[in-house]
Structure formats: C-alpha cells, structure tokens
NUKOLSE-301984 format. One record per residue: residue in one letter; x, y, z of N, C-alpha, C in turn. Coordinates in steps of 0.05 Angstrom, whole numbers, padded with zeros to 5 digits, always signed. Atoms other than C-alpha are relative to their C-alpha. Layout:
N
AXYZXYZXYZ/...
***
This chain:
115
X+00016-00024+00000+00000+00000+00000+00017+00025+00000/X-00017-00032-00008+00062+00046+00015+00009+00002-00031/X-00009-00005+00020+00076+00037-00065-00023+00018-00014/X+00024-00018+00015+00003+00062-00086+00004+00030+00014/X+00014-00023-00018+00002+00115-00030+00020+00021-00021/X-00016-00018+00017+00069+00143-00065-00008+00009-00036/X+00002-00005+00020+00041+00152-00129-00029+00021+00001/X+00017-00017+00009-00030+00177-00115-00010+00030+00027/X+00002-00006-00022-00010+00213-00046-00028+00006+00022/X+00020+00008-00014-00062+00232+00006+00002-00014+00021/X+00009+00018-00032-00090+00193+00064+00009-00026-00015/X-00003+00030+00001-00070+00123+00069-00027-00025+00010/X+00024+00017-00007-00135+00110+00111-00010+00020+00003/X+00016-00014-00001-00193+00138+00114-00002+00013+00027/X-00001-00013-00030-00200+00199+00174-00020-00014+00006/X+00021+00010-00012-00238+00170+00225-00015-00035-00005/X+00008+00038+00006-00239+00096+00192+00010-00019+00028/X-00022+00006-00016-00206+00040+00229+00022+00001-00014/X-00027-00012+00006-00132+00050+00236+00012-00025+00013/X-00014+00025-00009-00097-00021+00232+00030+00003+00011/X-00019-00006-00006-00040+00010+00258-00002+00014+00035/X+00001-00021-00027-00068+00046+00326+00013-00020+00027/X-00020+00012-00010-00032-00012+00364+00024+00003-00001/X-00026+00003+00014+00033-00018+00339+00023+00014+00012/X-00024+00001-00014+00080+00013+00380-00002-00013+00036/X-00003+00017-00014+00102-00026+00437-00012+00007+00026/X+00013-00007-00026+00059-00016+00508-00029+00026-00011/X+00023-00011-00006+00004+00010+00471-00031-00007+00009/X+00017+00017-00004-00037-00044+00473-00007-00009+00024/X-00013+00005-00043-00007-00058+00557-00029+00029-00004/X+00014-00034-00015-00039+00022+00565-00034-00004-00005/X+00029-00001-00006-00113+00002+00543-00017-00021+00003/X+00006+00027-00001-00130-00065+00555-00008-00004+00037/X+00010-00005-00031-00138-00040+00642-00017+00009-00003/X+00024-00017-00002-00190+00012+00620-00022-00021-00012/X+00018+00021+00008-00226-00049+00583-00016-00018+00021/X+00018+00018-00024-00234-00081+00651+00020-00027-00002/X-00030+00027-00017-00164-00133+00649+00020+00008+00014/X-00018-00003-00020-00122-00147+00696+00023-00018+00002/X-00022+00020+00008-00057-00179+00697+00010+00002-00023/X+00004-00012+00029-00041-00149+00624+00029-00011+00001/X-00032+00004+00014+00025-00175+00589-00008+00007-00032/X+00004-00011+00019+00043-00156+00526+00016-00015-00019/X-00015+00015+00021+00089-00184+00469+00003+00005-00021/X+00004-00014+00033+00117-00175+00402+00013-00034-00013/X-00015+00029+00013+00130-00235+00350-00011+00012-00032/X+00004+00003+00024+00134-00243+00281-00016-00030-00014/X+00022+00019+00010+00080-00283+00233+00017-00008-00025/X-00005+00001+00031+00105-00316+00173-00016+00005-00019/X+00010+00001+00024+00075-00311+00109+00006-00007-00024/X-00009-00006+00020+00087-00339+00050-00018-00012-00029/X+00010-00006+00035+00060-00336-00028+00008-00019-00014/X-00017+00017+00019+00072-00394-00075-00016+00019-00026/X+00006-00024+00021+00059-00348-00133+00007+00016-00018/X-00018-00033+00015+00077-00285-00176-00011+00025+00017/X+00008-00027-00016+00073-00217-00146-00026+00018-00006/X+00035-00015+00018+00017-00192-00195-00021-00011+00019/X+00028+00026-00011-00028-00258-00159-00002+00017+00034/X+00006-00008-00034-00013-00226-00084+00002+00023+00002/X+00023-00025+00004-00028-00156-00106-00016-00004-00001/X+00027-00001+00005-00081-00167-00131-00014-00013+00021/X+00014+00012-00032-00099-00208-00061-00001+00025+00014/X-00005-00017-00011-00076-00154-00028-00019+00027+00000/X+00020-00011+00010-00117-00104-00065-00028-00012+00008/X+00034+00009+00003-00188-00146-00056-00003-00006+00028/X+00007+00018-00028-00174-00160+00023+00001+00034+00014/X-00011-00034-00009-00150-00083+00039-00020+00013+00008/X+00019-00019-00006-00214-00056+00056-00001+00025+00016/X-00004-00025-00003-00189+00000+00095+00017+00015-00021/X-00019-00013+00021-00142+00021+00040-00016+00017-00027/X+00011-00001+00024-00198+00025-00012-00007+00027-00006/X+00009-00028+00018-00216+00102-00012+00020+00006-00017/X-00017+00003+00010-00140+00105-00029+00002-00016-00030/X-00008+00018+00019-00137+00050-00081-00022+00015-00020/X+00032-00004+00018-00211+00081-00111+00017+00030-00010/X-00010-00021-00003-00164+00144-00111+00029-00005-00032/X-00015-00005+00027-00120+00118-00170-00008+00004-00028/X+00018-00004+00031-00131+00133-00241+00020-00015-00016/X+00003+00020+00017-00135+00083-00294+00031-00006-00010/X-00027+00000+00017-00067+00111-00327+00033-00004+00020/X-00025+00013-00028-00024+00098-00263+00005-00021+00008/X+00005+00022-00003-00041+00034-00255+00033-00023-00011/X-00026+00020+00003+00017+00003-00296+00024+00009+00009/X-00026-00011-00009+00072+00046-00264-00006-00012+00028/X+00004+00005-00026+00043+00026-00194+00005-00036+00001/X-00012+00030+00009+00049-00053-00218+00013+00001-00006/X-00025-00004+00000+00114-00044-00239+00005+00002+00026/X-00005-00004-00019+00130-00013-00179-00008-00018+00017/X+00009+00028-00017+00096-00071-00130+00011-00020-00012/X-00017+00025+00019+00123-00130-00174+00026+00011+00013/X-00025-00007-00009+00191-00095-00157+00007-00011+00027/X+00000+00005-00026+00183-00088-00085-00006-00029+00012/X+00000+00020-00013+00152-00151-00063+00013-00027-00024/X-00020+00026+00017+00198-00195-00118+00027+00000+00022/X-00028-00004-00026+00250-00169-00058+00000-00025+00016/X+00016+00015-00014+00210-00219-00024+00012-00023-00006/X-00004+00023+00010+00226-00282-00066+00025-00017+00012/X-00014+00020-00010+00258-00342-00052-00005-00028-00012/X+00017+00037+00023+00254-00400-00111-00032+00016-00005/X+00032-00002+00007+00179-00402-00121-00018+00006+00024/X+00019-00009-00023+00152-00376-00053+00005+00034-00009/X-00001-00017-00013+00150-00308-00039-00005+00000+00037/X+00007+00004-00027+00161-00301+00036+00002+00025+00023/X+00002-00029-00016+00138-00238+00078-00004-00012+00028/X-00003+00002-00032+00131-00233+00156-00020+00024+00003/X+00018-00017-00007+00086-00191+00193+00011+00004+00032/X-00010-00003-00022+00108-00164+00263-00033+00011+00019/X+00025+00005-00003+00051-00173+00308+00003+00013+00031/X-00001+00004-00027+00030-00150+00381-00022-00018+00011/X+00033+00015-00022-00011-00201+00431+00001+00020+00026/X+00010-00008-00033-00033-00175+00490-00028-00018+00017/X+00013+00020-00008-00065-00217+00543-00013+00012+00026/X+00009-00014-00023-00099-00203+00602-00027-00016+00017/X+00023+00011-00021-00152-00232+00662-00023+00020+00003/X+00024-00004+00000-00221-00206+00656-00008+00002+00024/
***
C-alpha cells in the first residue's frame, strides 16, 4: 500500500476509519486493555510468517481485494497509473522471493490479560 500511496498521495486510511495501525507501537496495547476491565495485562511482540507460492501480480491483486481499509485510497488511483504502480509492487515484493515462494513476515503484538 506504501507503493500506491506514493504515487496517488493523500491519506492512506480513511479519517476517522479503522486505523490497523493504532496498536503498533510497543505498550500500547499494555496502556488500554486495564480501561477495558483486564487485569494482569502482558504484552508481546512476535513475528507471523507468510508466505505466497505465486507471482507478485497474484498477491497484489490479493492484497488489493482484502485491503478494505485502504480502498478510498486504491478508488483514488486513475486508470493511467495503474501500470507504473504494478511495476513498482512487482519490484518491491519480488525483494521478497525465494525460488517459487515469496516469503513476507508480519510483526505482530498479543496482549493478554484476566477479565
């Protein structure tokens, strides 16, 4: 999404959408998970594998049809950008490759806590 955003700039998510990112730095998840009503709160960071047996076009285009917060963005490109923006993604996640996988990771937080 950070290859489309650079081409058609703008918001990345919609104001006021959800923001799959409002976790993501470390003890933020610890800071509101007491006001929820848990107790005993731990926190944690790990990485998810992922990986693509595929071409890069096939997990764009996944990427693209699962994105649903991304989509005012993506509804935000025009027709004639389209093949510079595939170019550009094909590039980036071919970084990815390895033989016939493509293999990405995802860095994740849990947070746990007693009710």
């Amino acid at each position: 999404m950070k290859v489309v955003h650079r081409h058609v700039g703008g918001t990345m998510l919609q104001p006021g959408g959800a923001d799959l990112f409002r976790f993501s730095q470390s003890g933020s998840l610890s800071r509101v998970l007491p006001d929820a009503g848990f107790g005993s709160v731990e926190e944690s960071q790990g990485e998810v594998p992922w990986t693509w047996r595929g071409s890069a076009d096939e997990v764009f285009e996944y990427v693209r049809a699962v994105s649903t917060p991304f989509r005012p963005m993506i509804e935000r490109v025009r027709e004639d950008q389209w093949p510079a923006i595939l170019a550009d993604t094909r590039e980036a996640i071919n970084r990815y490759r390895g033989g016939d996988e493509i293999r990405f990771g995802a860095q994740v937080i849990l947070g746990s806590g007693n009710a």
